[in-house]
MARRO-136979 format. One record per residue: residue number from 1; residue in three letters; chain; z, y, x of N, C-alpha, C, CB in turn. Coordinates in nm, 2 decimals, always signed. Glycine has a CB too. Layout:
BEGIN
<node k="NUM" r="Ala" c="A" n_Z="Z" n_Y="Y" n_X="X" ca_Z="Z" ca_Y="Y" ca_X="X" c_Z="Z" c_Y="Y" c_X="X" cb_Z="Z" cb_Y="Y" cb_X="X"/>
...
% end
This chain:
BEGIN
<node k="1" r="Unk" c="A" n_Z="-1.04" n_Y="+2.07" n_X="-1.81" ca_Z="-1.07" ca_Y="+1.94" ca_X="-1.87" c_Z="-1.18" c_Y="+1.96" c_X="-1.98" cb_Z="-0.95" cb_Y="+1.88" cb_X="-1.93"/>
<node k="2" r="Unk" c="A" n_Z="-1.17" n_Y="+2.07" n_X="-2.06" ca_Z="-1.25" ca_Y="+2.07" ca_X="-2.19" c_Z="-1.43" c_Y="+2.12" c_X="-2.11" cb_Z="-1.15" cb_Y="+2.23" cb_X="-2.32"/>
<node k="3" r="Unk" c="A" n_Z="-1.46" n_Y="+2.13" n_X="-1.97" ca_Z="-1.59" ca_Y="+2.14" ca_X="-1.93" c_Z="-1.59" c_Y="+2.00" c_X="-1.89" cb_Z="-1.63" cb_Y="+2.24" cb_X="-1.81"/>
<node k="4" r="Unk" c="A" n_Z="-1.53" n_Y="+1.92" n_X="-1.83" ca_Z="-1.56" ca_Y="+1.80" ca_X="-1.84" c_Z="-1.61" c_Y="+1.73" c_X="-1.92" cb_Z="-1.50" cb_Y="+1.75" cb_X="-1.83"/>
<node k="5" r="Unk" c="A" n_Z="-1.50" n_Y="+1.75" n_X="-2.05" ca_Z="-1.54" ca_Y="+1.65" ca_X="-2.19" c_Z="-1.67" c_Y="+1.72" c_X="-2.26" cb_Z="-1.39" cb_Y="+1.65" cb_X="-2.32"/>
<node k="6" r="Unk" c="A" n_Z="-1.69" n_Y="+1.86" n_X="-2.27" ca_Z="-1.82" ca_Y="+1.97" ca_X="-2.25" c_Z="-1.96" c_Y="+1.92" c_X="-2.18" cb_Z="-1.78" cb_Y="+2.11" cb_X="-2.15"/>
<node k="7" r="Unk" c="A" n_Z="-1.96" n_Y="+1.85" n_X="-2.11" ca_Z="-2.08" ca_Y="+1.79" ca_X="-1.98" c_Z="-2.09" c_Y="+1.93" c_X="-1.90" cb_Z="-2.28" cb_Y="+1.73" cb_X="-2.07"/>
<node k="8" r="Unk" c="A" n_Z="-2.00" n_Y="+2.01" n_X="-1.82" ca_Z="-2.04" ca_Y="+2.15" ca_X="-1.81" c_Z="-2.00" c_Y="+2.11" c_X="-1.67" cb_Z="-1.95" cb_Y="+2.29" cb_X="-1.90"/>
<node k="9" r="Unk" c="A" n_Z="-1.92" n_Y="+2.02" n_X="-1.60" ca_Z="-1.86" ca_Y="+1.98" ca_X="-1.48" c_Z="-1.94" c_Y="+2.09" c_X="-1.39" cb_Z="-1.89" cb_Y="+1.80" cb_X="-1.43"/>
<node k="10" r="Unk" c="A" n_Z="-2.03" n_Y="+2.03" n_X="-1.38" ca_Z="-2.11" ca_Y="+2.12" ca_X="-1.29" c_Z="-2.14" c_Y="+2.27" c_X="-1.25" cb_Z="-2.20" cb_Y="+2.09" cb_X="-1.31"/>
<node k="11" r="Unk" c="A" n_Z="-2.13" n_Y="+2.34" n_X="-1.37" ca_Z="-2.10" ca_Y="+2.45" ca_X="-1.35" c_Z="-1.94" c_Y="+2.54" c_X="-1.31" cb_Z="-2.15" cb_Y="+2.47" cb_X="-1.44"/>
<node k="12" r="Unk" c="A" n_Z="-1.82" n_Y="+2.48" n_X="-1.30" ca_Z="-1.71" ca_Y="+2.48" ca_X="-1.25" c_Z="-1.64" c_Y="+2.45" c_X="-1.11" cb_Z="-1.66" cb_Y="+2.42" cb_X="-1.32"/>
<node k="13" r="Unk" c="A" n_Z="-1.75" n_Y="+2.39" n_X="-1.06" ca_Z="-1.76" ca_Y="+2.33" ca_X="-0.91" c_Z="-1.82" c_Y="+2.39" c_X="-0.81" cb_Z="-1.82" cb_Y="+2.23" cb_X="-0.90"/>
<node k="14" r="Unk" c="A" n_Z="-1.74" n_Y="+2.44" n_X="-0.68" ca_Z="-1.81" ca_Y="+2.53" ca_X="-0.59" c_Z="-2.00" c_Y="+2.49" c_X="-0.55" cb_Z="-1.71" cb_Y="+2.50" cb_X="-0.44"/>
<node k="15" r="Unk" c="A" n_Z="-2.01" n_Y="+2.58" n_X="-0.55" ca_Z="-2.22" ca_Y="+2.57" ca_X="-0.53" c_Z="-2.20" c_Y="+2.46" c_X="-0.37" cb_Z="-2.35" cb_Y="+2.82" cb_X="-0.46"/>
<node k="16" r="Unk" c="A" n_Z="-2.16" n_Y="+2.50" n_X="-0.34" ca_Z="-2.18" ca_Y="+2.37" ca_X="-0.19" c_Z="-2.16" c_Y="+2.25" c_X="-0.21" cb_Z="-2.08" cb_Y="+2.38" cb_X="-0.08"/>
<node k="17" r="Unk" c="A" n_Z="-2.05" n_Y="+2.22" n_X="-0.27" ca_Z="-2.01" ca_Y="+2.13" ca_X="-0.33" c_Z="-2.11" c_Y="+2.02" c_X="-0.39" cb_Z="-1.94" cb_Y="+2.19" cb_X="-0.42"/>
<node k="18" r="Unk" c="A" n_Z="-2.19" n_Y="+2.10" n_X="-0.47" ca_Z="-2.30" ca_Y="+2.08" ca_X="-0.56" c_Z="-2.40" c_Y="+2.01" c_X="-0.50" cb_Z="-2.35" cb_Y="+2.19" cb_X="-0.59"/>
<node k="19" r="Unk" c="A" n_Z="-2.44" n_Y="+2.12" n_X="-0.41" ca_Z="-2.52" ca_Y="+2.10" ca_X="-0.37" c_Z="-2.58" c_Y="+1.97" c_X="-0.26" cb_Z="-2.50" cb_Y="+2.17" cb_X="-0.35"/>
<node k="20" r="Unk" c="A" n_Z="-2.40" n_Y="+1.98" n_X="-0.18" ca_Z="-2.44" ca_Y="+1.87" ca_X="-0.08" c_Z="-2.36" c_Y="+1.75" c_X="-0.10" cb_Z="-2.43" cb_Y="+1.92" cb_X="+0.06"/>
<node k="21" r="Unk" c="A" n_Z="-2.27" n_Y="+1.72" n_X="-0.18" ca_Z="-2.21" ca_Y="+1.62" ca_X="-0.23" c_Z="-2.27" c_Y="+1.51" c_X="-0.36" cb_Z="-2.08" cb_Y="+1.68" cb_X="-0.26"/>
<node k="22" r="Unk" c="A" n_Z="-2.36" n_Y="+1.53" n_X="-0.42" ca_Z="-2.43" ca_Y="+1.45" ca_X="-0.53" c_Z="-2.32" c_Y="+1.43" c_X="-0.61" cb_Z="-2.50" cb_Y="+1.32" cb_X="-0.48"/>
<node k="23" r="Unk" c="A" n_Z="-2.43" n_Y="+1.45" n_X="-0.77" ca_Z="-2.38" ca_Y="+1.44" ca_X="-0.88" c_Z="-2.28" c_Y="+1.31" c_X="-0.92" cb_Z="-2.49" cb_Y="+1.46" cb_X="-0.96"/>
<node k="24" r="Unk" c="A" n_Z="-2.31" n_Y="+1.21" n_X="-0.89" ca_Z="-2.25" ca_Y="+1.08" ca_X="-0.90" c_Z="-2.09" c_Y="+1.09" c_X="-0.83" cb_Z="-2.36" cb_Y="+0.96" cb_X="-0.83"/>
<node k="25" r="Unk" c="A" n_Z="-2.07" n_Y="+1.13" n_X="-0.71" ca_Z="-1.94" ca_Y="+1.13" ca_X="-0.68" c_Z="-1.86" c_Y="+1.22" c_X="-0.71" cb_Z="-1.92" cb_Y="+1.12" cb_X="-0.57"/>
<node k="26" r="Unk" c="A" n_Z="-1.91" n_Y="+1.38" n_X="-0.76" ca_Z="-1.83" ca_Y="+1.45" ca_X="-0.80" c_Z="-1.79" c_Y="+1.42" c_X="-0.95" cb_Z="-1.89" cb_Y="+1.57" cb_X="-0.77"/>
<node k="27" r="Unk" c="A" n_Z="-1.84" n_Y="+1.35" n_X="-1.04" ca_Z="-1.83" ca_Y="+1.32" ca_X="-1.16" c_Z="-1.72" c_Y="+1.20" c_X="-1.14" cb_Z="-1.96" cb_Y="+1.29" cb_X="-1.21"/>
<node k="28" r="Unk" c="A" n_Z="-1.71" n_Y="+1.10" n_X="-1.04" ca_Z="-1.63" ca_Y="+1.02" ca_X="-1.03" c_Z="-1.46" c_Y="+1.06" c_X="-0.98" cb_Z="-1.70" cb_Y="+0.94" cb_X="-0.96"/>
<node k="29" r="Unk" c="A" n_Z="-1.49" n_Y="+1.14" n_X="-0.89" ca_Z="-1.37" ca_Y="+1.24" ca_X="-0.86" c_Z="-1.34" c_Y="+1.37" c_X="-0.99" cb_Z="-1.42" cb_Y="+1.32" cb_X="-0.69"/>
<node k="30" r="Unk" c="A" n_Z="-1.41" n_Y="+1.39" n_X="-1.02" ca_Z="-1.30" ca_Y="+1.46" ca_X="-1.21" c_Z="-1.28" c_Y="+1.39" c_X="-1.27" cb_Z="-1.34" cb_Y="+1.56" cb_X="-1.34"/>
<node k="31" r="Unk" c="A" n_Z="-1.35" n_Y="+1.26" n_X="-1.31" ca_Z="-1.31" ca_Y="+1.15" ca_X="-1.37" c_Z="-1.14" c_Y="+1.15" c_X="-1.34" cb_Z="-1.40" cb_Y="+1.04" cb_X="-1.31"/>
<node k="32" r="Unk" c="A" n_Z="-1.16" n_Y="+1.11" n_X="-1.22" ca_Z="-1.03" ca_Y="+1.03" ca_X="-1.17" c_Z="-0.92" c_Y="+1.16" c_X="-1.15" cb_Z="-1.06" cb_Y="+0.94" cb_X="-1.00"/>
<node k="33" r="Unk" c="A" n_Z="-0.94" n_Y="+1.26" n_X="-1.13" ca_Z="-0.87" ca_Y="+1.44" ca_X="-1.15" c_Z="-0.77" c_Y="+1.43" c_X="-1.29" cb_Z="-1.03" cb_Y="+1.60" cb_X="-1.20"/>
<node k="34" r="Unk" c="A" n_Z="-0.90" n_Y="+1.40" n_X="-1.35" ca_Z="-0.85" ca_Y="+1.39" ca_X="-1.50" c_Z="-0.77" c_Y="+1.30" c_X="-1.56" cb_Z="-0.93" cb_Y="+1.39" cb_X="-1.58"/>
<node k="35" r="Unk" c="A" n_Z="-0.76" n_Y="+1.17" n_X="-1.49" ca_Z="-0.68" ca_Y="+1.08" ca_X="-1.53" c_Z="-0.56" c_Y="+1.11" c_X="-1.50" cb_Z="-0.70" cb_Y="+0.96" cb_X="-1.48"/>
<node k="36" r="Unk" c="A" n_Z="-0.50" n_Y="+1.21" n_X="-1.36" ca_Z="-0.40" ca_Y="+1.21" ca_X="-1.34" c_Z="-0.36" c_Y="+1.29" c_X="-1.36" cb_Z="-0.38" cb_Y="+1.18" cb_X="-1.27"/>
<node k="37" r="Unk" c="A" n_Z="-0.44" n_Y="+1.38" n_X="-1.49" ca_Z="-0.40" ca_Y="+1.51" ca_X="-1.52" c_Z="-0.33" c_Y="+1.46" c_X="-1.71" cb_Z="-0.56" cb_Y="+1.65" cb_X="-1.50"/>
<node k="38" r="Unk" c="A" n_Z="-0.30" n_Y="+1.28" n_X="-1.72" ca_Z="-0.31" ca_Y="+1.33" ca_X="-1.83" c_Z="-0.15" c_Y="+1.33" c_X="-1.88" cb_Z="-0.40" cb_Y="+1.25" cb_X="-1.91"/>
<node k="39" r="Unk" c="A" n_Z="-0.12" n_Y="+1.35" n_X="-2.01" ca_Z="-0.01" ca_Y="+1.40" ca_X="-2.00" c_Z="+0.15" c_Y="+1.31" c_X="-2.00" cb_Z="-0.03" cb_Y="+1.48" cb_X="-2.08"/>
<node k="40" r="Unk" c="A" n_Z="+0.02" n_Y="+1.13" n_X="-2.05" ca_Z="+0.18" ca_Y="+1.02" ca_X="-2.06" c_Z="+0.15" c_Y="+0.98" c_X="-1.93" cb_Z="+0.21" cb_Y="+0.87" cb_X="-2.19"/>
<node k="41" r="Unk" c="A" n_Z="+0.25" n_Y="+0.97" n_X="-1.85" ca_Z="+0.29" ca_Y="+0.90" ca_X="-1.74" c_Z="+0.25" c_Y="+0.80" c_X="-1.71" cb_Z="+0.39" cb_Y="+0.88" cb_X="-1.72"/>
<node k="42" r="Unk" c="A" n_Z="+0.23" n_Y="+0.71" n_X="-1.83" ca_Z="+0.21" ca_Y="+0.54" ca_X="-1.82" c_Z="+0.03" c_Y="+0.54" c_X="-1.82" cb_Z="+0.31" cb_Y="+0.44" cb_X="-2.00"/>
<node k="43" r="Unk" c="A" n_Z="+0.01" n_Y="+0.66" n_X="-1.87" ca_Z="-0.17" ca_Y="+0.67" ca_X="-1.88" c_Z="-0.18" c_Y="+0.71" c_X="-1.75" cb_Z="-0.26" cb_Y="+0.80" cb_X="-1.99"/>
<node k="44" r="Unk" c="A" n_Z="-0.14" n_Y="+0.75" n_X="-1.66" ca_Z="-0.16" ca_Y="+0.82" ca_X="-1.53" c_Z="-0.23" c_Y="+0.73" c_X="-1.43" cb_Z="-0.03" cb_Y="+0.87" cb_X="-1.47"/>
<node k="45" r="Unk" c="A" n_Z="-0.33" n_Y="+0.70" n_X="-1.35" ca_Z="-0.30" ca_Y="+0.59" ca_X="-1.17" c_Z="-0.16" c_Y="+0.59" c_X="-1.11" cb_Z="-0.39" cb_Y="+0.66" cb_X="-1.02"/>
<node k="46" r="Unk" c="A" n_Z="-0.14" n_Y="+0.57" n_X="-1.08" ca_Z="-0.05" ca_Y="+0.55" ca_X="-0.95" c_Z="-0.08" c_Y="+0.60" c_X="-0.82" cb_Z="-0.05" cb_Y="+0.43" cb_X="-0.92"/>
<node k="47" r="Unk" c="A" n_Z="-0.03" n_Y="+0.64" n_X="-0.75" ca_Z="-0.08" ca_Y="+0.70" ca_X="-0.60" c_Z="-0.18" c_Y="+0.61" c_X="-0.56" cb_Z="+0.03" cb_Y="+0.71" cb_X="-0.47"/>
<node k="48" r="Unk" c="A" n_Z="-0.17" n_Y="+0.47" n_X="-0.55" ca_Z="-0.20" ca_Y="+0.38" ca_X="-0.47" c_Z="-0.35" c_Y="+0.33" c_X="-0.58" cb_Z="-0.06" cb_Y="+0.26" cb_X="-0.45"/>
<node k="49" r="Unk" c="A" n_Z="-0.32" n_Y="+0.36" n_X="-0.70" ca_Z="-0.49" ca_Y="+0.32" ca_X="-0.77" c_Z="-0.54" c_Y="+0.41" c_X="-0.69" cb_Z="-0.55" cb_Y="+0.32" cb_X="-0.95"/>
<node k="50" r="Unk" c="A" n_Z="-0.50" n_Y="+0.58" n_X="-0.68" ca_Z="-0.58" ca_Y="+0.67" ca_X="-0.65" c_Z="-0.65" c_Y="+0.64" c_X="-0.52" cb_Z="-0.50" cb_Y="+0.79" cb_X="-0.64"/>
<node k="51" r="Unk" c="A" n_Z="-0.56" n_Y="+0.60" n_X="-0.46" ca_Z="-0.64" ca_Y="+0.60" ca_X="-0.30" c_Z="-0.72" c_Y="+0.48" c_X="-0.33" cb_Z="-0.53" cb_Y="+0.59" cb_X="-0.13"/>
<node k="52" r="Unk" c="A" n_Z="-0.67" n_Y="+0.35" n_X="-0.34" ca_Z="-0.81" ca_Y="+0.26" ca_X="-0.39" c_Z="-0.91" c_Y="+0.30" c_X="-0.45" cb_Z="-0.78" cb_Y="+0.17" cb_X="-0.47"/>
<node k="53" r="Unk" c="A" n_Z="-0.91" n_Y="+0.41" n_X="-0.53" ca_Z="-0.99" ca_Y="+0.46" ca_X="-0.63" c_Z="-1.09" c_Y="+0.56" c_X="-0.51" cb_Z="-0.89" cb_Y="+0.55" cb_X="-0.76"/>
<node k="54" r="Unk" c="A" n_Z="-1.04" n_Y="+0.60" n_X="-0.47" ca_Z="-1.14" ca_Y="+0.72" ca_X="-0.38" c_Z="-1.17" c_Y="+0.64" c_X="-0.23" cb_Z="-1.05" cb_Y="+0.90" cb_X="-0.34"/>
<node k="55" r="Unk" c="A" n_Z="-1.08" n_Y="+0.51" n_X="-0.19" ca_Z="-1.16" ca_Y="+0.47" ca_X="-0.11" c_Z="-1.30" c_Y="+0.38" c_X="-0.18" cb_Z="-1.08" cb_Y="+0.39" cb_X="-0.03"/>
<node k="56" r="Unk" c="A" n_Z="-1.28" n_Y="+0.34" n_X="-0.29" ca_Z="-1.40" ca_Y="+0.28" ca_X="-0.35" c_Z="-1.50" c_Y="+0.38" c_X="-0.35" cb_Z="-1.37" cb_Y="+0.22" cb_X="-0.51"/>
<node k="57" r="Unk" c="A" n_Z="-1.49" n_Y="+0.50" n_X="-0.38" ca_Z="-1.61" ca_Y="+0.58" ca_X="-0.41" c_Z="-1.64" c_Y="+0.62" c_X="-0.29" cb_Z="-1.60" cb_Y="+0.68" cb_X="-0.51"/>
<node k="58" r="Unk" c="A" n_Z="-1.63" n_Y="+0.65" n_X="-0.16" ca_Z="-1.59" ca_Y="+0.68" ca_X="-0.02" c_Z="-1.71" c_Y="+0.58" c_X="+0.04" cb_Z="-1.42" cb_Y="+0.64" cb_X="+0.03"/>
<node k="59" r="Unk" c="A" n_Z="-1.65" n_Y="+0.43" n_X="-0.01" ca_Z="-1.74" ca_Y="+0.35" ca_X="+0.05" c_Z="-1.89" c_Y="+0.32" c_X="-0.03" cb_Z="-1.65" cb_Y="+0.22" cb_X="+0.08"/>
<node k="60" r="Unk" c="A" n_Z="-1.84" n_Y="+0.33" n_X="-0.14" ca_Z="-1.98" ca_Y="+0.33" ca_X="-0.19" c_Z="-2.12" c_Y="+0.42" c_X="-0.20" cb_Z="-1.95" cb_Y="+0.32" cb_X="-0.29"/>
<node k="61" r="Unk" c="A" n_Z="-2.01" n_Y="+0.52" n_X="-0.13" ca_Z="-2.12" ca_Y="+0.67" ca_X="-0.12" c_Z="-2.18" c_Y="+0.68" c_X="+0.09" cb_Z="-1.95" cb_Y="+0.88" cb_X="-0.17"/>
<node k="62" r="Unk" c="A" n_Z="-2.11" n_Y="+0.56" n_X="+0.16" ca_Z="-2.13" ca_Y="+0.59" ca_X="+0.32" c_Z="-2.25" c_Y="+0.60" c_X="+0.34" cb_Z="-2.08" cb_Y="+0.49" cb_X="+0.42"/>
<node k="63" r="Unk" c="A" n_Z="-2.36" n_Y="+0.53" n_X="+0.29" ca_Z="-2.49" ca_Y="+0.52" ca_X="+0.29" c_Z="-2.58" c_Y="+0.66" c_X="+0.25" cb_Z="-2.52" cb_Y="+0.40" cb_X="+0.19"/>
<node k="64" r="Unk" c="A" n_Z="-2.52" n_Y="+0.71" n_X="+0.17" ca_Z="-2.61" ca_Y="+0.84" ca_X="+0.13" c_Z="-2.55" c_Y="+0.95" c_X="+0.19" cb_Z="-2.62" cb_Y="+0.88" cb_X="-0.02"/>
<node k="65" r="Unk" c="A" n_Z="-2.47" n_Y="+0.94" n_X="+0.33" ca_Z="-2.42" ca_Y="+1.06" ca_X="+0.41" c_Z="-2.36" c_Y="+1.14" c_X="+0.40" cb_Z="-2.47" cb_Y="+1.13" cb_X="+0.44"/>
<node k="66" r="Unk" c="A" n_Z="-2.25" n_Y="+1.09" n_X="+0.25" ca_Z="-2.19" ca_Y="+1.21" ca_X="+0.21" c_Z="-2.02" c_Y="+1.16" c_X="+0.26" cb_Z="-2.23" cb_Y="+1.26" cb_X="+0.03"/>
<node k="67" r="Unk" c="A" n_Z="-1.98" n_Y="+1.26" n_X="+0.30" ca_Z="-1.85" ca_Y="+1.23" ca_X="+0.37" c_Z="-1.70" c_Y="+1.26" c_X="+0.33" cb_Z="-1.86" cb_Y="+1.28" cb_X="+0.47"/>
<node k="68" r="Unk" c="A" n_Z="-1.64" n_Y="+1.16" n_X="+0.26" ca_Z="-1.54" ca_Y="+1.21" ca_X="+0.15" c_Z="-1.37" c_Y="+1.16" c_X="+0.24" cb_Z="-1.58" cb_Y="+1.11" cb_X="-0.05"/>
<node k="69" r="Unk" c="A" n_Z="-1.31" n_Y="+1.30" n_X="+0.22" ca_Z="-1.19" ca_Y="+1.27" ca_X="+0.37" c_Z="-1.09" c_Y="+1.37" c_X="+0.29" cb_Z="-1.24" cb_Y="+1.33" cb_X="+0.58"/>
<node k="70" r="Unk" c="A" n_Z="-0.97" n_Y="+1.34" n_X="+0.35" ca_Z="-0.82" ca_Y="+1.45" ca_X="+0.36" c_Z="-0.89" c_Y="+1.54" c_X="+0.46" cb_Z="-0.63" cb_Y="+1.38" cb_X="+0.43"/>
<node k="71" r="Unk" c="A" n_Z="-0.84" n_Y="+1.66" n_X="+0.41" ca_Z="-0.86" ca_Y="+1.75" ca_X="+0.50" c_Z="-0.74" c_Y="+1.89" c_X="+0.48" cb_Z="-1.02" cb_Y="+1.77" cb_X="+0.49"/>
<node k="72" r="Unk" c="A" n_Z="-0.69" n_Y="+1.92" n_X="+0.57" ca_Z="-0.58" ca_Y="+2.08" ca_X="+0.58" c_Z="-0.63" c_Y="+2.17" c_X="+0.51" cb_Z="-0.56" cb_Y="+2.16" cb_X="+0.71"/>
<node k="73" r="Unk" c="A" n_Z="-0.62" n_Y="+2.25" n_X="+0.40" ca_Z="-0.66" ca_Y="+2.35" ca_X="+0.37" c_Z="-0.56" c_Y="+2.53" c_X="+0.39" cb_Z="-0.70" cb_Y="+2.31" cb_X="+0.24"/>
<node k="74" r="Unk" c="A" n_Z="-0.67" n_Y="+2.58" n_X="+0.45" ca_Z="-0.60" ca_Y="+2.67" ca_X="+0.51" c_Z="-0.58" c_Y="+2.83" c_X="+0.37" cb_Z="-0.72" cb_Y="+2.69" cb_X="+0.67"/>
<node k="75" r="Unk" c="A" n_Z="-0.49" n_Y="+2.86" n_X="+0.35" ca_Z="-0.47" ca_Y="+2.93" ca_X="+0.25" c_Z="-0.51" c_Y="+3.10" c_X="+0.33" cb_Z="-0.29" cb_Y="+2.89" cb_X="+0.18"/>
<node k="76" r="Unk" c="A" n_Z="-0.56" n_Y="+3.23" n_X="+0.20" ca_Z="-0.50" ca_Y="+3.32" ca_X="+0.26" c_Z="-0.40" c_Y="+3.38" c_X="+0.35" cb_Z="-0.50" cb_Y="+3.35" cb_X="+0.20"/>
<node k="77" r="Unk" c="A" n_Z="-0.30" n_Y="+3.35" n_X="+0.26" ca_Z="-0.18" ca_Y="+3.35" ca_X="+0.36" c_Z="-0.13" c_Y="+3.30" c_X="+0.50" cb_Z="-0.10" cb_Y="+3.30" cb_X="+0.30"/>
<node k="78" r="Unk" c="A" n_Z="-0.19" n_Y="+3.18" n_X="+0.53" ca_Z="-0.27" ca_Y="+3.16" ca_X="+0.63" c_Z="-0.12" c_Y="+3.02" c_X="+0.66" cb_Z="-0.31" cb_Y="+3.34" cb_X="+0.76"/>
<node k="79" r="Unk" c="A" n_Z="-0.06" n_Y="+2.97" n_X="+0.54" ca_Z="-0.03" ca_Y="+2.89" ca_X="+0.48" c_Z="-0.14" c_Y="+2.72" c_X="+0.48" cb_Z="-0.03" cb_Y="+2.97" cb_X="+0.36"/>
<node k="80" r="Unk" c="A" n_Z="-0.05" n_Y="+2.64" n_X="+0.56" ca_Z="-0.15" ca_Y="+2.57" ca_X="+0.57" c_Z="-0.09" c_Y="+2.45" c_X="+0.44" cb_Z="-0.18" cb_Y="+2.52" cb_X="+0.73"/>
<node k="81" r="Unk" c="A" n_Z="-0.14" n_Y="+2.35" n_X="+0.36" ca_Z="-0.13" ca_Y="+2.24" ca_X="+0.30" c_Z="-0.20" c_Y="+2.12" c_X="+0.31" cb_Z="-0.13" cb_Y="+2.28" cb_X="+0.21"/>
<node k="82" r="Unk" c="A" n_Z="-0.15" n_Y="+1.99" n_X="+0.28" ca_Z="-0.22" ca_Y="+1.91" ca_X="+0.27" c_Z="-0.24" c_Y="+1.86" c_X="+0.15" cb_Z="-0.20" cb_Y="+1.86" cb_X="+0.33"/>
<node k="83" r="Unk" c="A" n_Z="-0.43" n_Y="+1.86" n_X="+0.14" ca_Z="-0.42" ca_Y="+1.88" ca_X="+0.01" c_Z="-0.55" c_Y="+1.74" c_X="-0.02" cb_Z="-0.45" cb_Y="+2.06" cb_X="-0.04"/>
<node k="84" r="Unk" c="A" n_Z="-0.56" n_Y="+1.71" n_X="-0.15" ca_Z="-0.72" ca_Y="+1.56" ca_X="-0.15" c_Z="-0.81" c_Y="+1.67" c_X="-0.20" cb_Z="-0.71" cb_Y="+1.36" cb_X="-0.30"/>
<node k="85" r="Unk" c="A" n_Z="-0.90" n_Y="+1.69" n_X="-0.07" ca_Z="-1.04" ca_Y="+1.82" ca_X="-0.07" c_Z="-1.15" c_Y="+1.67" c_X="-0.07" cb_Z="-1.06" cb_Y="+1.97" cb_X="+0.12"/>
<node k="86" r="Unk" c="A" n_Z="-1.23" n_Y="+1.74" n_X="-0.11" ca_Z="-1.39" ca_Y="+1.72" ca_X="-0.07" c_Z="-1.45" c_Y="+1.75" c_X="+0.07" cb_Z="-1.46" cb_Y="+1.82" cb_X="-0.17"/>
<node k="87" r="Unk" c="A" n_Z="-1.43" n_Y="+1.64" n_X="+0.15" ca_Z="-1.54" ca_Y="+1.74" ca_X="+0.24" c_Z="-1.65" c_Y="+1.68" c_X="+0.27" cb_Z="-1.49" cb_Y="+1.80" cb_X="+0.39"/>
<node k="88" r="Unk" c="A" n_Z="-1.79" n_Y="+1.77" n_X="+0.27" ca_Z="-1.92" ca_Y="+1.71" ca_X="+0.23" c_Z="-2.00" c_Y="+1.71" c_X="+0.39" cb_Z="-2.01" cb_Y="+1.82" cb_X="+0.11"/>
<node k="89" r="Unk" c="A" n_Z="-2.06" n_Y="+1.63" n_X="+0.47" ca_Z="-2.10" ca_Y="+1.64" ca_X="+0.60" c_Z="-2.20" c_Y="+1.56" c_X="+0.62" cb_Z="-2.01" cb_Y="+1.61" cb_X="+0.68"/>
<node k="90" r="Unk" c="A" n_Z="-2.25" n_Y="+1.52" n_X="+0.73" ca_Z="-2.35" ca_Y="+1.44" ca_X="+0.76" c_Z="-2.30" c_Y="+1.30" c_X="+0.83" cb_Z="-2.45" cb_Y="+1.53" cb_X="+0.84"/>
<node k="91" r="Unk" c="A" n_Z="-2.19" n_Y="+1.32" n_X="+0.84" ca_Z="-2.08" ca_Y="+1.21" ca_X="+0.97" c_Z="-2.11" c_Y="+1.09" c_X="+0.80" cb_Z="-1.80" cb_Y="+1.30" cb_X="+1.04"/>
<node k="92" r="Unk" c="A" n_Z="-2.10" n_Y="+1.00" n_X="+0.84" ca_Z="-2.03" ca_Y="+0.88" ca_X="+0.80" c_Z="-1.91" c_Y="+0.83" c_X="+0.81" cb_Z="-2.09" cb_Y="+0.80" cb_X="+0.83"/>
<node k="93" r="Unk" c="A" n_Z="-1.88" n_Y="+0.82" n_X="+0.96" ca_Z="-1.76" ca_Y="+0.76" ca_X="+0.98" c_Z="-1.65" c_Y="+0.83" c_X="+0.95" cb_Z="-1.75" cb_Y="+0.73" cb_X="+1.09"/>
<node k="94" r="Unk" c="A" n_Z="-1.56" n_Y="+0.81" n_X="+0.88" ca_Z="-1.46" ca_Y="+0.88" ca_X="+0.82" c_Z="-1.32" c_Y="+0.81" c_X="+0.80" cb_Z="-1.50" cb_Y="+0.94" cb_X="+0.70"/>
<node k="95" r="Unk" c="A" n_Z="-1.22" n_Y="+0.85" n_X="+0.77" ca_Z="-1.08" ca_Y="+0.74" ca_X="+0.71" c_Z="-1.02" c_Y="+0.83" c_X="+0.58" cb_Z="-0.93" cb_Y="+0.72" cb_X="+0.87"/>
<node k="96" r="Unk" c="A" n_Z="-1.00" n_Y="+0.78" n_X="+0.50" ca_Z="-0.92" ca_Y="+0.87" ca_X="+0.41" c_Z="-0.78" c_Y="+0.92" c_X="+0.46" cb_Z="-0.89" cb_Y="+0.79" cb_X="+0.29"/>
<node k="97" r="Unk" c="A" n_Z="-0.72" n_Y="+0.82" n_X="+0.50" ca_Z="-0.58" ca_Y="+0.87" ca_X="+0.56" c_Z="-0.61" c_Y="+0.90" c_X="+0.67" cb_Z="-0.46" cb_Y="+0.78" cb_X="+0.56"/>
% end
């Protein structure tokens, strides 16, 4: 949180990431990281702002090709979860859920 509030975001964030997802949505997604990281409950979203909240930025971003979805992440352990990733593409069409 303290690179957030720092303006440092950017440097904490995988280089691909960076690279192919644009500055505007990744700033909106720690934004929203951070809301639900905070520590009174009643300051928190709700599941349901969340997903309103990332379908808003989802749709607002369809036009510039960047492709924001759930996706499985596969652990070392080889441990699978489901987890709210980033994934950056050229597809448009996408669903959050």
């Amino acid at each position: 949180m303290s690179a957030f509030e720092e303006g440092r975001v950017m440097s904490i964030l995988d280089v691909k990431m960076v690279k192919e997802g644009g500055r505007d949505v990744l700033i909106k997604v720690v934004d929203l990281a951070i809301r639900c990281l905070n520590l009174c409950g009643k300051n928190r979203p709700t599941m349901r702002e969340v997903v309103l909240k990332l379908e808003a930025i989802r749709m607002s971003h369809l036009s510039s090709g960047v492709n924001l979805d759930f996706e499985k992440v596969k652990y070392n352990d080889e441990k699978e979860e489901e987890l709210l990733m980033l994934s950056y593409g050229e597809s448009t069409s996408s669903s959050i859920m």
